[in-house]
GUTIPA-603878 format. One line per field, with one value per residue (C-alpha): residue in three letters; x, y, z; residue number from 1. Coordinates in Angstrom, 3 decimals. Layout:
! GUTIPA-603878
code <- c(ala  ...)
X <- c(X  ...)
Y <- c(Y  ...)
Z <- c(Z  ...)
pos <- c(NUM  ...)
END
This chain:
! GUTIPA-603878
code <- c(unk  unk  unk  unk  unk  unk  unk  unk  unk  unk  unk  unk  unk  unk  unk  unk  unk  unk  unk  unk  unk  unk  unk  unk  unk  unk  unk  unk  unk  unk  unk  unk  unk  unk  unk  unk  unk  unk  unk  unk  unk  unk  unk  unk  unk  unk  unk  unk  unk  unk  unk  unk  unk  unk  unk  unk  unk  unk  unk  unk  unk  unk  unk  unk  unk  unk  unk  unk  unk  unk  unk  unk  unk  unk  unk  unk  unk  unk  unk  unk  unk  unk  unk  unk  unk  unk  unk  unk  unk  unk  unk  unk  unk  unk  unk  unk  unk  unk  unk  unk  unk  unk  unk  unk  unk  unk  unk  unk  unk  unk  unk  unk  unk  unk  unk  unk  unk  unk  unk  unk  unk  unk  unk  unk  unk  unk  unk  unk  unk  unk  unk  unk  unk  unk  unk  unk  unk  unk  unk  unk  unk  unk  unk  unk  unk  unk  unk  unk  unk  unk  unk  unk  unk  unk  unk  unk  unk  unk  unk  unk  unk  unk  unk  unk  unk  unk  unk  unk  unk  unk  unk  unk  unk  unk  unk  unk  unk  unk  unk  unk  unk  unk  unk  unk  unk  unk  unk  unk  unk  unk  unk  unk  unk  unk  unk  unk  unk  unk  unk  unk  unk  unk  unk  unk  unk  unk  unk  unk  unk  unk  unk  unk  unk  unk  unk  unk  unk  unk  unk  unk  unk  unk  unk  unk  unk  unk  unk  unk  unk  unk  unk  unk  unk  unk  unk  unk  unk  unk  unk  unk  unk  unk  unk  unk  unk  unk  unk  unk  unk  unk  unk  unk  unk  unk  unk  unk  unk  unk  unk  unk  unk  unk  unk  unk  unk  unk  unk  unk  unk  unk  unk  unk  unk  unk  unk  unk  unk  unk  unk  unk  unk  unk  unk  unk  unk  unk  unk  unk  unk  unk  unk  unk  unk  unk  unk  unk  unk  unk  unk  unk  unk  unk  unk  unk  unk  unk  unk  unk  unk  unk  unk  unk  unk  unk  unk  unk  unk  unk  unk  unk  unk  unk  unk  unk  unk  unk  unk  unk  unk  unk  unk  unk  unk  unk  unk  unk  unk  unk  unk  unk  unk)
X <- c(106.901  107.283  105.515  108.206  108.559  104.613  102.881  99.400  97.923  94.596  92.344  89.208  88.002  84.471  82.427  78.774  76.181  72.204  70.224  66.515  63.699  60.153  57.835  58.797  62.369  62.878  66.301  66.127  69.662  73.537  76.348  79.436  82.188  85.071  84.633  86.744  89.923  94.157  97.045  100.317  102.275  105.806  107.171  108.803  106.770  104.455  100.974  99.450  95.463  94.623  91.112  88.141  86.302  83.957  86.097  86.047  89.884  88.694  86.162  89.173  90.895  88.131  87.737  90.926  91.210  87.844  86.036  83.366  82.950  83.688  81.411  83.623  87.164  90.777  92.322  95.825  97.386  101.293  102.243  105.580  105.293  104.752  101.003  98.871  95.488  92.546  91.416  88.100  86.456  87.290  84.825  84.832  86.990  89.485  89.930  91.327  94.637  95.319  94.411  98.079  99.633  97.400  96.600  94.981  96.245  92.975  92.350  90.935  93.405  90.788  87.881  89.866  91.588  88.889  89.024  88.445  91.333  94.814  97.741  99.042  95.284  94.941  97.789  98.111  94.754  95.887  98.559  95.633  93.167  95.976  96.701  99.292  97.400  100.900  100.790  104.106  105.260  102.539  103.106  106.932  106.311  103.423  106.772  109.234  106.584  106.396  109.679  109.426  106.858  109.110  106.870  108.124  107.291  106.183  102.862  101.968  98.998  98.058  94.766  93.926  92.880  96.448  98.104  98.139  96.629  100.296  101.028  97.494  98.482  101.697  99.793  97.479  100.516  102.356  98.991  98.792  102.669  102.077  101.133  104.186  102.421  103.434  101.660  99.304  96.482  96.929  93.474  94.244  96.748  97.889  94.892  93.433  96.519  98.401  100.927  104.090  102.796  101.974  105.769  106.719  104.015  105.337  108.631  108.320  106.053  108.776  111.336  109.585  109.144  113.286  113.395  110.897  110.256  106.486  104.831  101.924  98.662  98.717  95.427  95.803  94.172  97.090  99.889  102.260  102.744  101.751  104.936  106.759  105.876  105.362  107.296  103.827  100.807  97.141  94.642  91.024  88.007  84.692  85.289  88.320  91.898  92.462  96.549  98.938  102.727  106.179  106.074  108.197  107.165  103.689  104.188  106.028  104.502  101.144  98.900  95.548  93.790  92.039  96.011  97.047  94.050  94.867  98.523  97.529  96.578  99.882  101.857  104.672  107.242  108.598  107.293  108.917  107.110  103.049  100.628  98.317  95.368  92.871  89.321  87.479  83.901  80.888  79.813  81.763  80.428  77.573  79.116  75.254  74.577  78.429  78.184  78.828  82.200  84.723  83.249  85.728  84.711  81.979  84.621  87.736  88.921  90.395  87.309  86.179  83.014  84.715  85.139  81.897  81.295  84.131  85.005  88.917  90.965  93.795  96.855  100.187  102.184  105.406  107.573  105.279  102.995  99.307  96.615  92.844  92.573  92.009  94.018  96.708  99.593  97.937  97.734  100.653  99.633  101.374  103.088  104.572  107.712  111.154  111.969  114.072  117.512)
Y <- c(74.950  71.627  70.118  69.917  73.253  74.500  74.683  75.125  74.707  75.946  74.743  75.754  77.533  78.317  79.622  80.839  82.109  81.614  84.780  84.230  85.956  86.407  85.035  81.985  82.432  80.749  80.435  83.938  83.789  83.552  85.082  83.880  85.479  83.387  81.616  79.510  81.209  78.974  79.609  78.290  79.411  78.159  77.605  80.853  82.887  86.125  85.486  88.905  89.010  92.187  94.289  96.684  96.118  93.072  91.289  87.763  88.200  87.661  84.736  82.704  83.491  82.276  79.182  78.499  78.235  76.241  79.029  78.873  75.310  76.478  75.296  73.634  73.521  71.871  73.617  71.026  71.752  69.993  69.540  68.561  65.275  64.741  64.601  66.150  67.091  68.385  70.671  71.524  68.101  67.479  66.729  68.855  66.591  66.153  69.813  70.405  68.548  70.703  73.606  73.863  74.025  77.285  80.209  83.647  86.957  89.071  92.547  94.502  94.173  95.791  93.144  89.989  89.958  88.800  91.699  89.432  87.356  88.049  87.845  85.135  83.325  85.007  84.003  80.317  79.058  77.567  75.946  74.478  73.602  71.353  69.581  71.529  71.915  72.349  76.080  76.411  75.355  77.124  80.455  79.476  79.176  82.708  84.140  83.284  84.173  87.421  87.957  86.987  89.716  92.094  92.555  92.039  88.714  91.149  91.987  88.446  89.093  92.334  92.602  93.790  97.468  98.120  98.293  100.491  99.277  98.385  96.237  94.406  93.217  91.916  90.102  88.658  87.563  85.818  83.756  82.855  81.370  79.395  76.024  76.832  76.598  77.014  79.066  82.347  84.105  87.443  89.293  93.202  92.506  96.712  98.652  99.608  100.978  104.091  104.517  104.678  101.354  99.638  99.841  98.276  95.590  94.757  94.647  92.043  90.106  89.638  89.254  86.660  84.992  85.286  83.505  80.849  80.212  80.846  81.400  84.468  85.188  88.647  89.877  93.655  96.607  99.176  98.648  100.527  97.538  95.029  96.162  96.051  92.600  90.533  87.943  87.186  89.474  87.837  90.887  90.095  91.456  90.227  87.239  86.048  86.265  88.813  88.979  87.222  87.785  88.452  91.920  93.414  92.329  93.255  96.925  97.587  96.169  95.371  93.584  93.950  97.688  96.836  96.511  99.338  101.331  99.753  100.924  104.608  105.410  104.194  107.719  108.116  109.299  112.179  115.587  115.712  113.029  113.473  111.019  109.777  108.936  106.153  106.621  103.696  104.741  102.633  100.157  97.436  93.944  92.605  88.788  87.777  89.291  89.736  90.892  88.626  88.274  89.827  90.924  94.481  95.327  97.952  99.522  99.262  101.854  99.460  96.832  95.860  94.477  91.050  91.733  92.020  88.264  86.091  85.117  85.736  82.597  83.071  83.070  82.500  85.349  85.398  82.880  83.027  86.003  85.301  86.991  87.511  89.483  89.362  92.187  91.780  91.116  94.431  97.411  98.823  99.598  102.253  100.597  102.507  104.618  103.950  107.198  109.413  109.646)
Z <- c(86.697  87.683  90.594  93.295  92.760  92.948  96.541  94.774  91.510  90.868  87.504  86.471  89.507  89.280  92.159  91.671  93.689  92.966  92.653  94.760  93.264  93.414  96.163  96.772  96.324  93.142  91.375  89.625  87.861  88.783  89.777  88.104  91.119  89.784  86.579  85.136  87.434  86.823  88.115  89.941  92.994  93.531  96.914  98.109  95.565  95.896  93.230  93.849  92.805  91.787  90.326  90.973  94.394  93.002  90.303  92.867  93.741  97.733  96.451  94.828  97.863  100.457  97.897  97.616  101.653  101.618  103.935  101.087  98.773  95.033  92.342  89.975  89.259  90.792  94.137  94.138  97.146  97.173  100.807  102.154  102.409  98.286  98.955  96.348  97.805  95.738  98.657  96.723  96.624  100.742  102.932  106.592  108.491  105.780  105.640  108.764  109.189  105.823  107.622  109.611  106.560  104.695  107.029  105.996  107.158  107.360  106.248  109.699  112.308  114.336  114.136  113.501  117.107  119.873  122.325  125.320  124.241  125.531  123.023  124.536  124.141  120.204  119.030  121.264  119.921  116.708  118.802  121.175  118.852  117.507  120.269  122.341  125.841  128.050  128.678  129.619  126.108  124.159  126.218  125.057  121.403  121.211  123.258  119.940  117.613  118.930  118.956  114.909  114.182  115.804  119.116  122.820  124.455  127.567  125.076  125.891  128.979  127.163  125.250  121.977  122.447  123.983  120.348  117.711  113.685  113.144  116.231  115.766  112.281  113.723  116.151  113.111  111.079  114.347  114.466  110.907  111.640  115.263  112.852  110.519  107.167  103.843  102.280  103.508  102.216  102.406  102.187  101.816  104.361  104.676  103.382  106.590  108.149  107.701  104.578  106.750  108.704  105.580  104.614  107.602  107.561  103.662  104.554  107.622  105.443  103.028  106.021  106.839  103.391  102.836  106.630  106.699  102.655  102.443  99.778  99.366  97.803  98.070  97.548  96.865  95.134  95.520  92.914  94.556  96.892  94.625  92.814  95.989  96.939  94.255  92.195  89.552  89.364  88.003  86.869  87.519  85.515  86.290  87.720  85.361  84.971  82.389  82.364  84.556  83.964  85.988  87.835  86.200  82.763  83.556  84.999  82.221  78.659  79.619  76.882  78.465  77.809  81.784  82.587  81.185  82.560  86.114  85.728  84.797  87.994  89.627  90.970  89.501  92.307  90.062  89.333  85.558  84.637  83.808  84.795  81.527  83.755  81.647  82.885  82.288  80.827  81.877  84.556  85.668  84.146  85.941  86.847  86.941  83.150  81.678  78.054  75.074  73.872  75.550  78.991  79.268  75.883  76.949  78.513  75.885  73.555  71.586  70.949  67.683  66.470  66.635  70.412  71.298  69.654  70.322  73.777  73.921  75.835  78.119  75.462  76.371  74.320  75.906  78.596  81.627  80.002  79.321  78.495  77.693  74.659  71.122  69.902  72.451  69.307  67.250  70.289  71.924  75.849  78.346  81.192  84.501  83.341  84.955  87.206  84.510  85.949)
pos <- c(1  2  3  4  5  6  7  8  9  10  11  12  13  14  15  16  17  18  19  20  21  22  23  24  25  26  27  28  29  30  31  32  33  34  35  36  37  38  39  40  41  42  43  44  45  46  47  48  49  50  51  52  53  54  55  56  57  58  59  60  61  62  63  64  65  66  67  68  69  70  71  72  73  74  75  76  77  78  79  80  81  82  83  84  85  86  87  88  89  90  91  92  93  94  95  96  97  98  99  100  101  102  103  104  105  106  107  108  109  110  111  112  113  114  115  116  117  118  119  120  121  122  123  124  125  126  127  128  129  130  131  132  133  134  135  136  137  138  139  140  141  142  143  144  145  146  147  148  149  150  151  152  153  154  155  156  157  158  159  160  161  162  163  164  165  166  167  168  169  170  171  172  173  174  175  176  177  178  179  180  181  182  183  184  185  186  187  188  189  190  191  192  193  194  195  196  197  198  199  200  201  202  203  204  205  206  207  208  209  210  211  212  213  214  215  216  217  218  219  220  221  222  223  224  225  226  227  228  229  230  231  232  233  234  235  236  237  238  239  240  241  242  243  244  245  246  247  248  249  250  251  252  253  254  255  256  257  258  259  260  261  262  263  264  265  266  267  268  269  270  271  272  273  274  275  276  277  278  279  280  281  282  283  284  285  286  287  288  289  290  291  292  293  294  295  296  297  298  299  300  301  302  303  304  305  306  307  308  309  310  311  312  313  314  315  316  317  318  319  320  321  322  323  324  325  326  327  328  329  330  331  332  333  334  335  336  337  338  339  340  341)
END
């Protein structure tokens, strides 16, 4: 992927977290979140992020957008203009010109709209924050961005607890969009709505990706739409990047046994076919204390005594297919079945 091509490159990302102990608070260990987290997102692209509740896919993300500082590691945003900006060494004021060009969509569509807000304030305050104070012409522009998320421009004087879980989220994505960026953050963007919503949430987000060329971090735990929405998918265990690969490639010959495990629980939508459901055995991996070696191998049916010693790298194995495992060339995994015709 060449640079002109790539919106952000990340390297290295590490971002831990002191653990306070004792009586006087002393440094009582660490929590490794995201450690030692790469990867690439081409303009236009979907990058989905995807793991068990705790596996630091929403700590990259908040990194990545500078809401928390990361420990160590390269955030290389490419803007427009040829600029390459290492977004995780700038200082405070730095950071927010960048800001118009990386917004975050945010999970809750319930408590990230200010209920004393109007729409017309909600979604406006990007554009006044940044320097647009004519109200005429900000009302004008909230007015066509409503119109983008599919929403009248009569919503515009209404307040938050007028719409429905659906509507909110619109209103969320048409304020992520006033400043035009070029790439969003999507942090469980459709997991708190209903499953017929969700569809309709996906399919304007990709609507809008076909119309305006963003690119996405889709940070997701449901596959289903992962599959759906994606272009790439990165698989995070324990604070790394266990398997990263083309959608397609990756729902159907996984080469991580966490993949594989991850896809087992994906319905199949047909009744002649029998789900093989993978239950995991033991405790996720305790970022703070991971085990030696290979941190899944607690949990792998397929670990060897050299597992539990050598700590695999991320291994290319095919065009645009890596992966995190020492026996990933010896095991054949299950992917997700095409529906039998």
């Amino acid at each position: 992927m060449t640079p002109a091509a790539t919106v952000l490159e990340v390297r290295g990302l590490r971002k831990y977290f002191p653990l306070r102990g004792g009586l006087f608070g002393r440094n009582a260990g660490t929590v490794r979140a995201v450690d030692d987290v790469s990867f690439s997102i081409a303009r236009g692209e979907t990058l989905s992020l995807v793991g068990e509740s705790g596996c630091g896919k929403t700590t990259t993300s908040r990194c990545i957008l500078r809401a928390i500082t990361p420990t160590g590691g390269e955030i290389i945003f490419h803007a427009a203009s040829g600029q390459d900006i290492d977004v995780a060494r700038l200082d405070r004021k730095a950071l927010r010109p960048l800001r118009r060009q990386m917004q975050m969509i945010f999970q809750d569509p319930f408590s990230s709209l200010n209920p004393r807000m109007t729409i017309a304030e909600i979604i406006g305050e990007p554009l006044l924050v940044n320097g647009m104070t004519d109200t005429a012409s900000r009302n004008a522009r909230v007015a066509e961005l409503l119109e983008l998320v599919h929403l009248p421009s009569a919503y515009l004087n209404r307040f938050p607890h007028a719409f429905s879980g659906g509507q909110r989220q619109r209103i969320g994505i048409a304020r992520a969009l006033a400043l035009n960026p070029a790439l969003i953050v999507a942090d469980e963007p459709v997991s708190a709505l209903d499953v017929s919503v969700q569809a309709q949430i996906v399919n304007l987000l990709l609507e809008l990706q076909d119309r305006l060329g963003l690119s996405y971090l889709f940070v997701a735990h449901d596959l289903s739409v992962v599959k759906h929405v994606s272009h790439r998918v990165a698989v995070m265990y324990a604070g790394r990047i266990v398997e990263i690969a083309p959608t397609e490639a990756l729902f159907t010959t996984p080469r991580h046994p966490y993949t594989e495990a991850l896809l087992s629980a994906v319905p199949v939508p047909d009744p002649r076919q029998r789900a093989r459901r993978i239950v995991l055995e033991g405790e996720v991996a305790d970022p703070s204390n991971p085990p030696t070696g290979c941190h899944f191998h607690p949990r792998c049916r397929y670990a060897t005594d050299r597992c539990r010693i050598v700590v695999p790298a991320l291994e290319v194995i095919a065009p645009g297919h890596a992966v995190r495992c020492l026996r990933a060339r010896e095991v054949s995994l299950a992917g997700v079945a095409a529906p039998l015709t």
